[in-house]
N, C-alpha and C positions, 0 to 999 in steps of 0.2 A: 650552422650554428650549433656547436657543440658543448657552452658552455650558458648557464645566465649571462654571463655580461656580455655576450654576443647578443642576445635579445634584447639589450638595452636597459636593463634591470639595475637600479642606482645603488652604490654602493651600498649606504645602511643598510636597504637589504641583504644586499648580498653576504654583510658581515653577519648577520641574522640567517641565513642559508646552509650557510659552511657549517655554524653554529650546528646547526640540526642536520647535519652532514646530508649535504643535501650537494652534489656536484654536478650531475648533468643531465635536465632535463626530459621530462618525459615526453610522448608523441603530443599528447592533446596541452602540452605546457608550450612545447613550443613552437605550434600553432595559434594557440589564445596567446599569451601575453605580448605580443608585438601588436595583435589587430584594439587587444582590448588599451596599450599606453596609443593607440590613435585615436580613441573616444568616443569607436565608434559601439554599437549593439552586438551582441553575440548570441551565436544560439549554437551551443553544445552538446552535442551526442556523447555519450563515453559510461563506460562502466563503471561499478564503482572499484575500485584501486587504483584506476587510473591518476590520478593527483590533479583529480581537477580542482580540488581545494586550494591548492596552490596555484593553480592557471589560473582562478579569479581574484584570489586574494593579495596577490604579490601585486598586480596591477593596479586596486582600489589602493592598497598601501601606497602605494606611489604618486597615481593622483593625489592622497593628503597631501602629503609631504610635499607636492608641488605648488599647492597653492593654499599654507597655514594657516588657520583660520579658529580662534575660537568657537566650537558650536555654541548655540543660544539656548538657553533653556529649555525639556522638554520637547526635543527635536534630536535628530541624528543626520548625520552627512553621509551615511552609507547602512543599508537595512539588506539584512538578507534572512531569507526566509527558507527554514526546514521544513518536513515535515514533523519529524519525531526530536523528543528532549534528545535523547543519545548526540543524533546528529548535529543538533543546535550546540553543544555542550563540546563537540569534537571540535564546531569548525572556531567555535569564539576561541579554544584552547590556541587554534593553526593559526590564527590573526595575533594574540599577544607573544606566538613563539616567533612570527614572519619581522614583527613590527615592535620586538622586544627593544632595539635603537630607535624608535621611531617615538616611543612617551605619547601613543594613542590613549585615547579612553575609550575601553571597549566594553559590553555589557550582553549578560546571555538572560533573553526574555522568556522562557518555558511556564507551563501547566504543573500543578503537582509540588510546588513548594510555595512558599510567603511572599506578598507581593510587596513587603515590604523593603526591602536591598533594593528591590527592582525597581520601587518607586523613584528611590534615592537617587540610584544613578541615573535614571532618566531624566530627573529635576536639575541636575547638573549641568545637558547637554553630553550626548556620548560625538564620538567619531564615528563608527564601526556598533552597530545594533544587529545582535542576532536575535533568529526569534521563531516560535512556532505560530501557526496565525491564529488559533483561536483567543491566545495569553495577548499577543500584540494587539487583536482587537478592543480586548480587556480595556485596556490602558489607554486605547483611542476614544471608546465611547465614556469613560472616566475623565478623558479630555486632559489627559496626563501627557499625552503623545501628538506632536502634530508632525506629518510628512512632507509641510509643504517648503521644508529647506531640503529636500533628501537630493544627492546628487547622484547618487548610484542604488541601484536595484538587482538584488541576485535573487533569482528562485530556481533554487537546488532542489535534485531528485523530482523534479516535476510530474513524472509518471507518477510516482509515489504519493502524493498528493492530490492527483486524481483517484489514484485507489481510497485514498479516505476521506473522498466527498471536501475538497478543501477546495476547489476552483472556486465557487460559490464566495466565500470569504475574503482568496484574493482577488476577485474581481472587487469585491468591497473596496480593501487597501490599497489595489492599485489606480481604484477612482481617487482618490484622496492625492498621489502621488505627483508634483509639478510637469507639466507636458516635457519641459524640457529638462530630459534627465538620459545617463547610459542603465540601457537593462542587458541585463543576465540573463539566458534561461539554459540549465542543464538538464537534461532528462537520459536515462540509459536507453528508453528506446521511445517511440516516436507514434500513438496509437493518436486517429485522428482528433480526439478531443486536444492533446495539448497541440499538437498543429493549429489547430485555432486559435487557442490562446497565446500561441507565439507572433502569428499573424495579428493580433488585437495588442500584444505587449509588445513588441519589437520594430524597430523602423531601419527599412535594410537593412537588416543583419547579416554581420559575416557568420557563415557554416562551416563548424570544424565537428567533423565527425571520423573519431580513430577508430571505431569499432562499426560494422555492422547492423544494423535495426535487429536485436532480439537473437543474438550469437554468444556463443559462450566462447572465453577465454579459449585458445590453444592449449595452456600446459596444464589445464584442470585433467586428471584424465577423470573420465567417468563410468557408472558402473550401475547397475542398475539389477535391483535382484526380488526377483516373482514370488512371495513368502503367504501363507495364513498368517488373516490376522492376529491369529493368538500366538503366531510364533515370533514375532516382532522384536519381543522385548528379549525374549533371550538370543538372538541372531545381535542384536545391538548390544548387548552387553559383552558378547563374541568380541564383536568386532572390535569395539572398545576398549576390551583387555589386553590389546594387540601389543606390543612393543614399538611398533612404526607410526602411532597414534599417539604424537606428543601432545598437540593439542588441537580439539576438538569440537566443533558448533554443531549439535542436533537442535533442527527446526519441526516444531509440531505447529496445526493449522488451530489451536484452542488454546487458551490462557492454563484451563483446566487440565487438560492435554501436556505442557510445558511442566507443571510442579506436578504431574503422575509420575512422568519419565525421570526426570529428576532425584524424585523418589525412590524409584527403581533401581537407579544408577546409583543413590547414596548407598544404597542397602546392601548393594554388590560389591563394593569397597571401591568405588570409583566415582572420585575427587568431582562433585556437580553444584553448579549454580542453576536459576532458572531467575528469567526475566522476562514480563511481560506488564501492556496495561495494569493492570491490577497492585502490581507492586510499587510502593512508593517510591517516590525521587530518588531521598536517600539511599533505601535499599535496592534499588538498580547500579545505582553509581559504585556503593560498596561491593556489588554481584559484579560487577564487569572489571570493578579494579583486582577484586581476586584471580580473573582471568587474566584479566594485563600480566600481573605479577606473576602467576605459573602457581598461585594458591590452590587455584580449581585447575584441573584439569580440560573437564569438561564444562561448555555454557551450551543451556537446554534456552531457545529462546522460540517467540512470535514472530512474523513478519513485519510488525510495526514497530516492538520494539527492537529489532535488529538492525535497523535500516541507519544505526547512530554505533553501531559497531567498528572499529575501524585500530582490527589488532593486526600485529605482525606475527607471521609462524603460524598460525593455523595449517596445519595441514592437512587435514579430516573434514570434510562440511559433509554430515548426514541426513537429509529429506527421511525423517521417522514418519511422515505422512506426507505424503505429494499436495503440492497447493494448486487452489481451483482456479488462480491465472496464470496461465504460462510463464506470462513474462516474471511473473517472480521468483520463479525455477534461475534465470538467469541473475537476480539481485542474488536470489540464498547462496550458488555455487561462486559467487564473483567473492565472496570473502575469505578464498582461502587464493592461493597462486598471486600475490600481490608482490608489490614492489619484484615483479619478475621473479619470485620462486615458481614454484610447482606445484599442487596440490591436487589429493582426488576429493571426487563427492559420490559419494552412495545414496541411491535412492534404494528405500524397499515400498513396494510395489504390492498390497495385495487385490484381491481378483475383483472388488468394486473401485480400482482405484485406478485399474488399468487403461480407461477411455482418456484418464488425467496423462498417464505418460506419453500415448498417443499423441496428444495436444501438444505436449510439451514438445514432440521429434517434428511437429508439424512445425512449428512458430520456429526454430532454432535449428530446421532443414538440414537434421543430424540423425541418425540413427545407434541410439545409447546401447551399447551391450550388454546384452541381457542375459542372468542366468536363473535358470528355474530350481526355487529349493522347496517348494511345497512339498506333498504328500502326493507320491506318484498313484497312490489310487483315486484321488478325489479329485486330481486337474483337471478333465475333461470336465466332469459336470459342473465344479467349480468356476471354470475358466464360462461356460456357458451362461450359467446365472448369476457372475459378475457383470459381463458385458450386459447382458439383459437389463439389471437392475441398473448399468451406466447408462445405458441408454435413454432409461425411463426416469431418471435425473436428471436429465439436460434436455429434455423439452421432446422428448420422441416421441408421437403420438401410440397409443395405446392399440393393439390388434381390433378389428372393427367386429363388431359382431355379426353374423352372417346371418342374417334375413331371409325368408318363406320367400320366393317370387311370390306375389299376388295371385291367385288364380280368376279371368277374365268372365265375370259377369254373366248368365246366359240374357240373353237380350229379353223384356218384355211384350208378350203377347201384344197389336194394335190395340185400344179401347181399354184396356185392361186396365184399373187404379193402381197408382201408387200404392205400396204398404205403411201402414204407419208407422212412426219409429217407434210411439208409446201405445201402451194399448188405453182404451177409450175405457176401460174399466174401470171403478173409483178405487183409489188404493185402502189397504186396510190400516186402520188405528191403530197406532202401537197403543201398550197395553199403558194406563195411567197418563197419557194423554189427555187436554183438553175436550170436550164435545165441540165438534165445529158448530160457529155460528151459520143459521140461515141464511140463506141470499136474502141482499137489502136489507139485513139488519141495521148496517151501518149510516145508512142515509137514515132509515127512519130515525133512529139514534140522534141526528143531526136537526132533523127536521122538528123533533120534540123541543130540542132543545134549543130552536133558533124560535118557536113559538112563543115556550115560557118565557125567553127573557124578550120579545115584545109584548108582553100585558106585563113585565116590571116595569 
């Protein structure tokens, strides 16, 4: 099958395909859309560039269109669930571009703007609901939303939604959900928490897995450079001045972190956004459309808000701080080398961060090439009292203190007494102290006074 319509993919679509030039299939495309137009359950391993947006979306499109139906008010016929706005906002864009002949009503449910619109089109009936789960909850306990017409279920980036504590929630939504429905689940790699909940979501599922468990792309190359911390920022502004760095994603592990470097980068005349939590709906959407369009050059982002990034052309992804899960070394580098280009990623590395790249060559059974740019007088000791202090960051128990052996008692003479522990001596009154009372003060004390009140 070398084409969509060898998959079985209905026309409409396909005029909508060609549309967004779209001609031949990618690996995890055309594996999913044949198992998913059987209606049966799926459970999707794949990166992100892979196009898996289009392996589940092209099929949900299709089931509509096969059996037309007015939604009913305040319900949807198909709900998919992100983690991050970005993401939500990318894939509802890939459903009205897929389904642009189709005259669906689709609707993007996110955090961070007026729940107003949102109301609207839910009170309508949608076809196609995306949504992030904390906002989707919003609207279910407002009792604005009910799931119990949903015929299809996506939960995209799953790993990533274990990372921000969101199982919890869609186990919520997914109670609510009619037993007899097709589900979705996509994740990049496979750590045993969402094992489980694929097993509690899914009923034999087909498994299409194009990538590896926690592998990075083949054409990424990668590179990896041993720096002081204080040297960071001008090795990245180096590198960034480069001519071969058209366009650019530096990832920091702090919101705080994201709008320093960025600052850095404006100040050095080098074209930067920054995106994270903290910044508003609006002002994320206009930060990344500036990147879209080649306004910025470079986008400084987080891990959460990245994970709804989905540009062409990157070809720079720099790790300006290595992250404390492995597996997100594998989402940050997966956004450049897409749709089959090439792309490198650079890590810098310095000497408390080094247990993190270890991590990283363990989980993705690769060995990164490394160069060392520090200060050739200070590595050794340096290089010592990083791992040291990694160590004592991740749970390594502390050096033990070294203890006197006991020296063994000489034995007791037979007959001889015990010694006392206290001495029988009476201790001395600190000075402004009380005078102690006598023995049996206190009975007699009692004793006066249980008399007087019998002659009351």
């Amino acid at each position: 099958m070398t084409d969509f319509a060898g998959l079985g993919v209905a026309e409409t679509i396909l005029r909508a395909l060609r549309d967004e030039g779209y001609t031949t299939p990618t690996p995890i495309q055309s594996q999913s859309i044949p198992a998913l137009l059987r209606g049966g359950d799926l459970l999707g391993i794949a990166q992100t560039g892979t196009g898996k947006t289009c392996a589940f979306a092209v099929p949900i499109i299709q089931r509509l269109l096969a059996n037309p139906r007015r939604p009913a008010p305040g319900t949807t016929r198909a709900l998919i669930l992100a983690p991050t706005r970005e993401l939500a906002v990318q894939i509802g864009d890939s459903f009205r571009a897929y389904g642009r002949h189709a005259r669906l009503h689709v609707a993007v449910v996110v955090g961070g703007v007026g729940m107003g619109p949102q109301v609207q089109a839910i009170s309508r009936g949608l076809d196609v609901l995306v949504a992030t789960p904390g906002r989707l909850l919003d609207h279910m306990e407002q009792r604005r939303l009910r799931l119990d017409a949903t015929e299809v279920v996506v939960l995209d980036e799953a790993d990533h939604m274990l990372d921000l504590g969101f199982i919890v929630p869609i186990r919520r939504i997914v109670s609510k959900l009619p037993k007899a429905r097709q589900t979705l689940l996509f994740s990049a790699t496979m750590p045993r928490e969402i094992a489980t909940l694929a097993n509690e979501m899914l009923h034999n599922p087909a498994r299409v897995e194009v990538t590896p468990v926690a592998t990075t792309a083949e054409r990424i190359a990668q590179q990896a450079y041993l720096v002081d911390a204080k040297s960071k920022r001008d090795l990245l502004v180096g590198m960034l001045s480069a001519a071969e760095v058209k366009r650019a994603l530096v990832f920091t592990r702090t919101k705080r972190g994201a709008d320093r470097v960025a600052k850095i980068l404006d100040e050095s005349g080098i074209a930067s956004g920054a995106i994270h939590g903290n910044k508003s709906q609006g002002h994320r959407q206009r930060t990344l459309g500036d990147f879209k369009a080649g306004r910025t050059r470079v986008l400084v982002a987080t891990d959460i808000a990245a994970r709804g990034i989905d540009v062409d052309g990157v070809t720079h992804v720099v790790n300006f701080e290595l992250p404390e899960v492995p597996e997100t070394y594998v989402h940050r580098i997966g956004r450049t080398a897409r749709a089959g280009a090439e792309g490198v990623a650079i890590s810098l590395c310095d000497n408390g961060e080094r247990h993190l790249l270890r991590a990283i060559e363990k989980t993705t059974r690769q060995q990164i090439p490394t160069e060392d740019r520090r200060d050739p007088s200070a590595r050794h000791d340096q290089a010592e009292e990083g791992d040291d202090l990694a160590a004592r960051g991740r749970g390594s128990p502390r050096p033990r203190r070294q203890h006197a052996t006991p020296q063994a008692k000489a034995p007791r003479p037979h007959g001889e007494p015990r010694a006392a522990h206290r001495s029988s001596a009476p201790r001395a009154a600190k000075p402004g102290a009380a005078k102690p009372k006598p023995p049996g003060a206190k009975n007699r004390w009692r004793r006066r006074r249980g008399s007087a009140g019998a002659q009351a």
